[in-house]
N, CA, C and O of each residue as an XYZ file, in Angstrom:
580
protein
N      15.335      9.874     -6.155
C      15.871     10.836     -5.211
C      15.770     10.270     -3.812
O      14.963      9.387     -3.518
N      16.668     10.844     -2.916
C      17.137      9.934     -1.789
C      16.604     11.133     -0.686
O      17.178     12.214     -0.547
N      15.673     10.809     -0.111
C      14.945     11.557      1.184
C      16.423     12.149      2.205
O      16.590     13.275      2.674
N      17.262     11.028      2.298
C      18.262     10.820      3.163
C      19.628     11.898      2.939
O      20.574     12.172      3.677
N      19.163     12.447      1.285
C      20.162     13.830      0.719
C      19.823     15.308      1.401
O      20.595     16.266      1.421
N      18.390     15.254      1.993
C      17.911     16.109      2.606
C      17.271     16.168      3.985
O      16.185     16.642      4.317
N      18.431     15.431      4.870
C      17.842     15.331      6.367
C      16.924     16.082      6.655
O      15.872     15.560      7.021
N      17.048     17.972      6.564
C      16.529     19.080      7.066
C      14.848     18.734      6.728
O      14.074     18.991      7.650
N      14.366     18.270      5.686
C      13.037     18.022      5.049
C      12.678     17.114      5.781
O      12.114     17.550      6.785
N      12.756     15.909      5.731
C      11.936     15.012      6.614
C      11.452     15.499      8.007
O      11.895     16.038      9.021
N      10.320     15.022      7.505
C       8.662     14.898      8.152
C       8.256     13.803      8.761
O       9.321     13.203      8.618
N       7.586     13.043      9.328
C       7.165     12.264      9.366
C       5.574     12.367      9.019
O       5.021     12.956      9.947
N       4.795     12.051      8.157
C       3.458     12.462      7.324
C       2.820     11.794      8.986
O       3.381     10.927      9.656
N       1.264     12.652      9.394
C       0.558     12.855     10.183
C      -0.542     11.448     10.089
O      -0.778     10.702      9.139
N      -0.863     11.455     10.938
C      -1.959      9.888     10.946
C      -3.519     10.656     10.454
O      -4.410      9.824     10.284
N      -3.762     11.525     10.311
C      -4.910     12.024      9.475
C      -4.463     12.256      7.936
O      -5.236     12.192      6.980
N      -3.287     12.496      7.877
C      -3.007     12.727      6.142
C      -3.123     11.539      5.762
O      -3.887     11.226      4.849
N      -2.093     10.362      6.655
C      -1.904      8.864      6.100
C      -3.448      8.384      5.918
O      -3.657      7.923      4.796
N      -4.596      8.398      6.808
C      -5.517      7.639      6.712
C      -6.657      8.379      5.672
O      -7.667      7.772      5.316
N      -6.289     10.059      5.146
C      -6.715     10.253      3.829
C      -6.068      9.605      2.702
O      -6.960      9.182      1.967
N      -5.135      9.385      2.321
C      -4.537      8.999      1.538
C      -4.845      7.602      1.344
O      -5.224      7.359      0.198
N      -4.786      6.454      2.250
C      -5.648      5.429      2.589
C      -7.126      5.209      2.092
O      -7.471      4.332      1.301
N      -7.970      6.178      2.704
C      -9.496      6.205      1.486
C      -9.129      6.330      0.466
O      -9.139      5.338     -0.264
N      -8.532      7.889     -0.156
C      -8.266      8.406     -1.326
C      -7.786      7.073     -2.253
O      -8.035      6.954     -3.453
N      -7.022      6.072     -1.406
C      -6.405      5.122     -2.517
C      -7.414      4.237     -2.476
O      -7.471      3.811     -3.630
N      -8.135      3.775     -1.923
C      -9.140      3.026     -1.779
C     -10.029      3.163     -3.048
O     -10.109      2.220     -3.835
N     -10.517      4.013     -3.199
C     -11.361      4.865     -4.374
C     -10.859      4.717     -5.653
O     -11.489      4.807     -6.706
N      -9.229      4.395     -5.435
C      -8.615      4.862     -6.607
C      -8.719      3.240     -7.445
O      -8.945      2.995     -8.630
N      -8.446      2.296     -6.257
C      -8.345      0.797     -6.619
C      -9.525      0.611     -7.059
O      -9.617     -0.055     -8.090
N     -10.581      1.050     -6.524
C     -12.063      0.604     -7.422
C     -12.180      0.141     -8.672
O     -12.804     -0.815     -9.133
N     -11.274      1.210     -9.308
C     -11.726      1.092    -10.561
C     -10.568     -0.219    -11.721
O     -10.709     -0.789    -12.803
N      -9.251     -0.125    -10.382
C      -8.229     -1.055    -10.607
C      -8.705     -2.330    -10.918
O      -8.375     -2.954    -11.927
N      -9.640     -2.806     -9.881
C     -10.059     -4.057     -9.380
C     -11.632     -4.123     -9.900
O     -12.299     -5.069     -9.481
N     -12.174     -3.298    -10.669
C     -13.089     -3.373    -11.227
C     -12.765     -3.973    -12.956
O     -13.262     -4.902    -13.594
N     -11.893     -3.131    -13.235
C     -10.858     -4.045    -14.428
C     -10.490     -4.867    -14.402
O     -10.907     -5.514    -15.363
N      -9.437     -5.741    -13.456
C      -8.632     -6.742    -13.733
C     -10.035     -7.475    -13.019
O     -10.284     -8.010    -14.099
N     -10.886     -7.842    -12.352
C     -11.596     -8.758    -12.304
C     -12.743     -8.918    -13.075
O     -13.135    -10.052    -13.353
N     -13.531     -7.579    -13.586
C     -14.738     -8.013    -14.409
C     -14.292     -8.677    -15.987
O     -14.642     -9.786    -16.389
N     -13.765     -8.069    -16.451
C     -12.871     -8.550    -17.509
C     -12.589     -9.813    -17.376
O     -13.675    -10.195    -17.811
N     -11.936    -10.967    -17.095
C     -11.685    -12.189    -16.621
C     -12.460    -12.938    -16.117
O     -12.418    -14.115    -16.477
N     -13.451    -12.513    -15.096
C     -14.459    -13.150    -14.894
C     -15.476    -13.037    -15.670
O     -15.907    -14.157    -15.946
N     -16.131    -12.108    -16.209
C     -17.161    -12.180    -17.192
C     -16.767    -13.068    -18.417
O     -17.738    -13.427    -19.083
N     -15.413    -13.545    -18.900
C     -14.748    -14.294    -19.851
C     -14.931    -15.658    -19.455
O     -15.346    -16.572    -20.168
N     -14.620    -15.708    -18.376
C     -14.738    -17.090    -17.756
C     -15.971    -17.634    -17.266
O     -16.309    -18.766    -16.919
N     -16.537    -16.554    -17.328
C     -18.274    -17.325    -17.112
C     -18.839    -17.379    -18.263
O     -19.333    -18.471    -18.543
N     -18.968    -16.185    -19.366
C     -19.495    -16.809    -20.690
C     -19.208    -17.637    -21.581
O     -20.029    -18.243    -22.270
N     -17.715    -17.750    -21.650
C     -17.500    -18.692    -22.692
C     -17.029    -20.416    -22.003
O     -17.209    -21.540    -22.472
N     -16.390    -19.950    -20.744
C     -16.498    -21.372    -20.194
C     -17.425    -21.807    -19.447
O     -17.530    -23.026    -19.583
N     -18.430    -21.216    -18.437
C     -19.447    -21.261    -17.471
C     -18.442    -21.848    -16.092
O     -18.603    -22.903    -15.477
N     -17.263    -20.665    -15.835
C     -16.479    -21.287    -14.792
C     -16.899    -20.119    -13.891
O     -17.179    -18.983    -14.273
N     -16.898    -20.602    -12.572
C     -16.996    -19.480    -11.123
C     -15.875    -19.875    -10.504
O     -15.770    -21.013    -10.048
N     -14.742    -18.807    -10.408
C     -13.227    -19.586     -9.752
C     -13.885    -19.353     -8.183
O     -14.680    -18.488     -7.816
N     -13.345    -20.284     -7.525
C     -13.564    -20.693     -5.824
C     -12.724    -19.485     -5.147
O     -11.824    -18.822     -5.664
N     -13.160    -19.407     -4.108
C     -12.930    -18.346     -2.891
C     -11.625    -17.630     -2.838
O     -11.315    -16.440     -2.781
N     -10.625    -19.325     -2.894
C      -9.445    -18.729     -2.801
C      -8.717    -18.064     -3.717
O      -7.855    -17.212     -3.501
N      -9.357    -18.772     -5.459
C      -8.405    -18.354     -6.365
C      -9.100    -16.418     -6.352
O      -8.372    -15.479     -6.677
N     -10.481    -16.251     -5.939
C     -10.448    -14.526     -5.909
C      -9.719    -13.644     -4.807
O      -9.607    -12.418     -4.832
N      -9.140    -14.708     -3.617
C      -8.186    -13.530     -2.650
C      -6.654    -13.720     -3.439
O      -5.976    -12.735     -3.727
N      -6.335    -14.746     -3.661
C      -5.015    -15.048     -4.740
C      -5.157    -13.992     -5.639
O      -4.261    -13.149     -5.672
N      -6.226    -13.877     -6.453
C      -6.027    -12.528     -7.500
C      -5.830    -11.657     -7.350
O      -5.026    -10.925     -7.929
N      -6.685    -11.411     -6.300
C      -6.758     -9.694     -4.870
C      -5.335     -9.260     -4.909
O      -4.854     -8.257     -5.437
N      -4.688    -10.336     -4.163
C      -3.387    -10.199     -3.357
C      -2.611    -10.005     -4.565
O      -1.602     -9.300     -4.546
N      -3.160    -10.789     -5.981
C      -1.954    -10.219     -7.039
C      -2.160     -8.707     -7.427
O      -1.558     -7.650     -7.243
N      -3.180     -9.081     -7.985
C      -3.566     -7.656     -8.087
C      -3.161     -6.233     -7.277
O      -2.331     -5.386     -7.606
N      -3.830     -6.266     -6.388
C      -2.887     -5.395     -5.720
C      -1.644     -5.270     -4.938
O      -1.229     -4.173     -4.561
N      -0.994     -6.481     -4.669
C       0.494     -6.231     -5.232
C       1.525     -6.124     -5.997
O       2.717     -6.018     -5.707
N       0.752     -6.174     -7.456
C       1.595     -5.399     -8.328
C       1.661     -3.752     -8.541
O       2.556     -3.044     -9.003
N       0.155     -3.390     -7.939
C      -0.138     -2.061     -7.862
C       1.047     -1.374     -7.270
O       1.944     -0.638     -7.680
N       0.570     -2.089     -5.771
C       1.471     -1.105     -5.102
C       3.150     -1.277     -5.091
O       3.905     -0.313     -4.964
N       3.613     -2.698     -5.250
C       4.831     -2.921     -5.255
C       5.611     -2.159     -6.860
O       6.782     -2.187     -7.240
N       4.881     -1.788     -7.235
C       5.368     -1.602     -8.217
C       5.834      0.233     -8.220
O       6.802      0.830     -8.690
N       4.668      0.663     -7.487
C       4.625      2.236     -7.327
C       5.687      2.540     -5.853
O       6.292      3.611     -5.812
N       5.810      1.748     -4.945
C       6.635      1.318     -3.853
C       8.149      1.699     -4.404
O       9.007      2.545     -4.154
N       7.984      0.641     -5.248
C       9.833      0.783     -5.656
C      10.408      1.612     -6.639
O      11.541      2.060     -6.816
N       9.257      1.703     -7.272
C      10.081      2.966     -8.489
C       9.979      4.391     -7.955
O      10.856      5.180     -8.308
N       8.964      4.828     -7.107
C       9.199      6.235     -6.765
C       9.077      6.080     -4.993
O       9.786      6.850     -4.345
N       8.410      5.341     -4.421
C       8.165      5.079     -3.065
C       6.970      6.123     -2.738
O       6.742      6.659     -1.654
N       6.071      6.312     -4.295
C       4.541      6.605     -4.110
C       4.140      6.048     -5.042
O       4.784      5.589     -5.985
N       2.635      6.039     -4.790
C       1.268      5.172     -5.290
C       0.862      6.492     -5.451
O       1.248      7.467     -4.806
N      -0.303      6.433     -6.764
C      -0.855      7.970     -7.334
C      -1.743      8.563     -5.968
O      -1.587      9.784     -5.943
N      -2.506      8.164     -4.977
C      -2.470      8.971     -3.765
C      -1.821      9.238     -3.209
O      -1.991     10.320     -2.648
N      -0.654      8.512     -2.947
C       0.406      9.465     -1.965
C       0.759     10.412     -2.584
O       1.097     11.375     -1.896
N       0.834     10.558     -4.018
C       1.701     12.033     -4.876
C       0.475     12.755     -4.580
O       0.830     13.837     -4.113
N      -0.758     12.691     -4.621
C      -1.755     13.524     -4.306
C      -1.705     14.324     -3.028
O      -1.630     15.551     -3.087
N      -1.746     13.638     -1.787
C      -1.163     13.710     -0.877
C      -0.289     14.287     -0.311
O      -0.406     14.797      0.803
N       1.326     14.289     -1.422
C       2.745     14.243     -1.127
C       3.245     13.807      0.360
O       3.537     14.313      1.443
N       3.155     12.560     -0.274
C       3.634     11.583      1.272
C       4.411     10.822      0.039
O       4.225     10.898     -1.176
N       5.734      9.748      1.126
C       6.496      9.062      0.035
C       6.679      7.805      1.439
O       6.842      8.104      2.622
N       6.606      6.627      0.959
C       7.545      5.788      1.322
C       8.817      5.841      1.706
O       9.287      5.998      0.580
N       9.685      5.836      2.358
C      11.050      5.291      2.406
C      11.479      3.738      3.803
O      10.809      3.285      4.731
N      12.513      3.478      3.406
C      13.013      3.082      4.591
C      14.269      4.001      5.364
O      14.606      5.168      5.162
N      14.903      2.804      6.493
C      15.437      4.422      7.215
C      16.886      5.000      6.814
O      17.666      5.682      7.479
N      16.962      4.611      5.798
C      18.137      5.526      4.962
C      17.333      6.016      4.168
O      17.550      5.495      3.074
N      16.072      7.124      4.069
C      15.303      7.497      2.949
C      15.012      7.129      1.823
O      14.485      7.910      1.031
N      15.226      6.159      1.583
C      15.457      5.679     -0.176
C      14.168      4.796     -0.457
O      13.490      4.348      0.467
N      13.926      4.613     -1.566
C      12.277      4.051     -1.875
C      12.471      2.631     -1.462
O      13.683      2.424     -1.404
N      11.934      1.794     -1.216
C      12.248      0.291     -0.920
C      12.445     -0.238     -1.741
O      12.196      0.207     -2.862
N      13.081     -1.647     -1.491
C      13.723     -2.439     -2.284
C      12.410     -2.955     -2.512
O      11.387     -2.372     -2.154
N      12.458     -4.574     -3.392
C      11.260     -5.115     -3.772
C      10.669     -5.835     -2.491
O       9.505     -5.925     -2.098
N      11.974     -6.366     -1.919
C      11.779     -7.220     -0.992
C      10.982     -6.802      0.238
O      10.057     -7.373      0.816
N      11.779     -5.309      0.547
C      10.845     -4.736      1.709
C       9.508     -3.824      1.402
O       8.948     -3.145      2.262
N       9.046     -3.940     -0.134
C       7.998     -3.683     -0.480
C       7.381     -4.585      0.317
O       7.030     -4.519      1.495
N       7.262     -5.848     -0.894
C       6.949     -6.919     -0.696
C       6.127     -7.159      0.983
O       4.934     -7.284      1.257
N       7.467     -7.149      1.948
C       7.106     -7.877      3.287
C       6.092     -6.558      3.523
O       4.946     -6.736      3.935
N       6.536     -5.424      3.269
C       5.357     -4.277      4.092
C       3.612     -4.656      3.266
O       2.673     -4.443      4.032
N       3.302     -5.063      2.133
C       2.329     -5.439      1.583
C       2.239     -6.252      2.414
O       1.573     -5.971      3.411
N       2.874     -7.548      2.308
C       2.525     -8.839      3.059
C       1.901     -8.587      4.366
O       0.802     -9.051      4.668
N       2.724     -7.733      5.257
C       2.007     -7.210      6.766
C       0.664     -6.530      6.876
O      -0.260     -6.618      7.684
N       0.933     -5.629      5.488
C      -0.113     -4.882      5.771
C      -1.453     -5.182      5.643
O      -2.371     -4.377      5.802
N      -1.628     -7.142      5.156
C      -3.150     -7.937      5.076
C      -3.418     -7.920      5.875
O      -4.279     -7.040      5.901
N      -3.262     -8.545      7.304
C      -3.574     -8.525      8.149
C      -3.771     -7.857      9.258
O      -4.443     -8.199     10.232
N      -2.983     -6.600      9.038
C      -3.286     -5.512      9.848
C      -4.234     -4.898      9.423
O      -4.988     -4.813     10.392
N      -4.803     -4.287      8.381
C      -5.603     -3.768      7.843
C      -7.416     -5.072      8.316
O      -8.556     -4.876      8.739
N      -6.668     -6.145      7.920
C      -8.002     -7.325      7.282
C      -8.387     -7.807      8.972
O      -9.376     -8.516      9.159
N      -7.645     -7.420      9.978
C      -7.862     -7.901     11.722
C      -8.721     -6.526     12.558
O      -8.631     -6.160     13.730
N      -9.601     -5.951     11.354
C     -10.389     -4.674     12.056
C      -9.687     -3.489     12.585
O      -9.850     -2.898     13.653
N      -8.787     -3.244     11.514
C      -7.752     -2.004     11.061
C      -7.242     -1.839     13.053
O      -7.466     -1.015     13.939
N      -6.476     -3.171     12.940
C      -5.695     -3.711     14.134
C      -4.306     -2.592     13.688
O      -3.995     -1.724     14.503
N      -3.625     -2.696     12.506
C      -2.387     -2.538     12.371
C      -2.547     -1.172     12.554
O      -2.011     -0.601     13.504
N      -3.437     -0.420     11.493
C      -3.551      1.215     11.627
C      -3.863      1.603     12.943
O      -3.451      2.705     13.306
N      -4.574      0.846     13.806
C      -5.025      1.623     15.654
C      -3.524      1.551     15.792
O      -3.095      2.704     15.760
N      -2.596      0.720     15.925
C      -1.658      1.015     16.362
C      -1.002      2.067     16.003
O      -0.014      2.073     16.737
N      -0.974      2.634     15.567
C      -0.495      4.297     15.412
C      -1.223      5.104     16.352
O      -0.819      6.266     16.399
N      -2.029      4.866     16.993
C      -2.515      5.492     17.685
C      -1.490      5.397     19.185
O      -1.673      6.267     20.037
N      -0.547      4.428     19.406
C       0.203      3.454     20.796
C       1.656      4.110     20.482
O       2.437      4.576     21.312
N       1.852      4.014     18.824
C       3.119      3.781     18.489
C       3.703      5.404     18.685
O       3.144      6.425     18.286
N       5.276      5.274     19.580
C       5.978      6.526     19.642
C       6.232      7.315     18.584
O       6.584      8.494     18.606
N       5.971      6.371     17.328
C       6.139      7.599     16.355
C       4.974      7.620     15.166
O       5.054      8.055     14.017
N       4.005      7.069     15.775
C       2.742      7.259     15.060
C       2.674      6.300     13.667
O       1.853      6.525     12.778
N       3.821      5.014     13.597
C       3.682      4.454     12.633
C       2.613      3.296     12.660
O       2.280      2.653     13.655
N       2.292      3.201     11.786
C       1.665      1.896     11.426
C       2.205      0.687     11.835
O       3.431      0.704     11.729
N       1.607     -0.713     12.408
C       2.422     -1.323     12.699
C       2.981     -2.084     11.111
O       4.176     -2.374     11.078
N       2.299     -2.332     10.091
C       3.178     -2.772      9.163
C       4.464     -2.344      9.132
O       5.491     -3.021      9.102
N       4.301     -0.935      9.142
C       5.623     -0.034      8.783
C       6.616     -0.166     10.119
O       7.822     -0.272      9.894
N       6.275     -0.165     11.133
C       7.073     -0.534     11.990
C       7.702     -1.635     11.735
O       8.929     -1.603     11.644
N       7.022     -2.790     11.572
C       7.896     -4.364     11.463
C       8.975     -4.399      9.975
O      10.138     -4.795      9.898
N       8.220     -3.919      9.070
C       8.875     -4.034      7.943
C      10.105     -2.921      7.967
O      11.010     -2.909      7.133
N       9.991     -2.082      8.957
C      11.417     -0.958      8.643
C      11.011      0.424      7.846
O      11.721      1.356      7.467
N       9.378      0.162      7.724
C       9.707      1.785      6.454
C       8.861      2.891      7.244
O       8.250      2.635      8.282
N       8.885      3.780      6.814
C       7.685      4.790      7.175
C       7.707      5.715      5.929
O       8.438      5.707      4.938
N       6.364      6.757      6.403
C       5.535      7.705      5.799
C       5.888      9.085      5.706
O       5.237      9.795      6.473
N       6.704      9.662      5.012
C       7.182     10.829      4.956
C       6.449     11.889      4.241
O       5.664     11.658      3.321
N       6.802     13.341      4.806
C       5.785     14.298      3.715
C       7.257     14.609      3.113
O       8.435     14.416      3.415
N       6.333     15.330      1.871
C       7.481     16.188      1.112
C       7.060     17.573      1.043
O       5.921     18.037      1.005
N       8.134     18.117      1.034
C       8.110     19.494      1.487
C       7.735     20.054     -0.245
O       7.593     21.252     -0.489
C-alpha cells in the first residue's frame, strides 16, 4: 500500500516515538544477534578451535542486520517495532523503498548512529525533524493513522 494514495494521513512520526521504536528494536535484535552469532561461533570454536578476527564479526553484524532490516524495509517499509509503534518507512512518493534506497539508508545509518548518535542529534537541527540518514538517503518516518 502506497502512503502517497492517502495524502490526507501522512504524519510525519515524532522524534520521541522514532527513538522508542529505536530501543524497542534494539531489544528486539538481541535475541536476532544472539542466534545468528552464538550458533556459528560456538561451532567454530568447538569443532575447529577458530576465533574469527575483528573484522570478520562487524562483516557479520553488518550482514546480519542488513538482512533484518532490508528485508522488512522493502516488503512492508516496517521492521516488527515500527508495526508496534505504527510508524512506516517510505520515500517521498510514499511507497516502501526500493532495495537500493534501503540499502544506502542502512549504509548511512552506521555511522550516524556508530559517531555518538551524531546522525539521530541531528533531528534535533533538522526542519523536519529527520534523521540525518533519512535525510541523505531520501526517506522518512511516517505514522499511520
Amino acid at each position: 500500500m502506497s502512503i502517497a494514495s492517502h495524502p490526507a494521513q501522512v504524519e510525519l512520526a515524532g522524534l520521541r516515538r522514532r527513538l522508542a521504536s529505536l530501543l524497542y528494536e534494539a531489544l528486539l535484535l538481541l535475541g536476532v544477534l544472539a542466534l545468528t552469532f552464538m550458533v556459528p561461533y560456538l561451532l567454530l570454536g568447538i569443532f575447529f578451535h577458530i576465533t574469527p578476527a575483528g573484522w570478520v564479526e562487524w562483516g557479520h553484524l553488518y550482514v546480519v542486520l542488513g538482512a533484518y532490516f532490508l528485508w522488512y524495509w522493502c516488503r512492508r517499509g516496517q521492521t516488527l517495532a515500527m508495526q508496534t509503534w505504527r510508524l512506516r518507512l517510505v520515500t517521498a512518493d510514499g511507497r516502501a523503498p526500493s532495495l537500493p534506497v534501503a540499502w544506502l539508508r542502512y549504509t548511512l545509518a552506521w555511522p550516524s548512529v556508530l559517531c555518538l548518535g551524531f546522525g539521530l542529534a541531528w533531528a534535533l537541527i533538522d526542519r523536519d525533524r529527520q534523521f540525518l540518514h533519512d535525510r541523505l538517503a531520501g526517506t522518512r518516518i511516517v505514522m499511520l493513522s
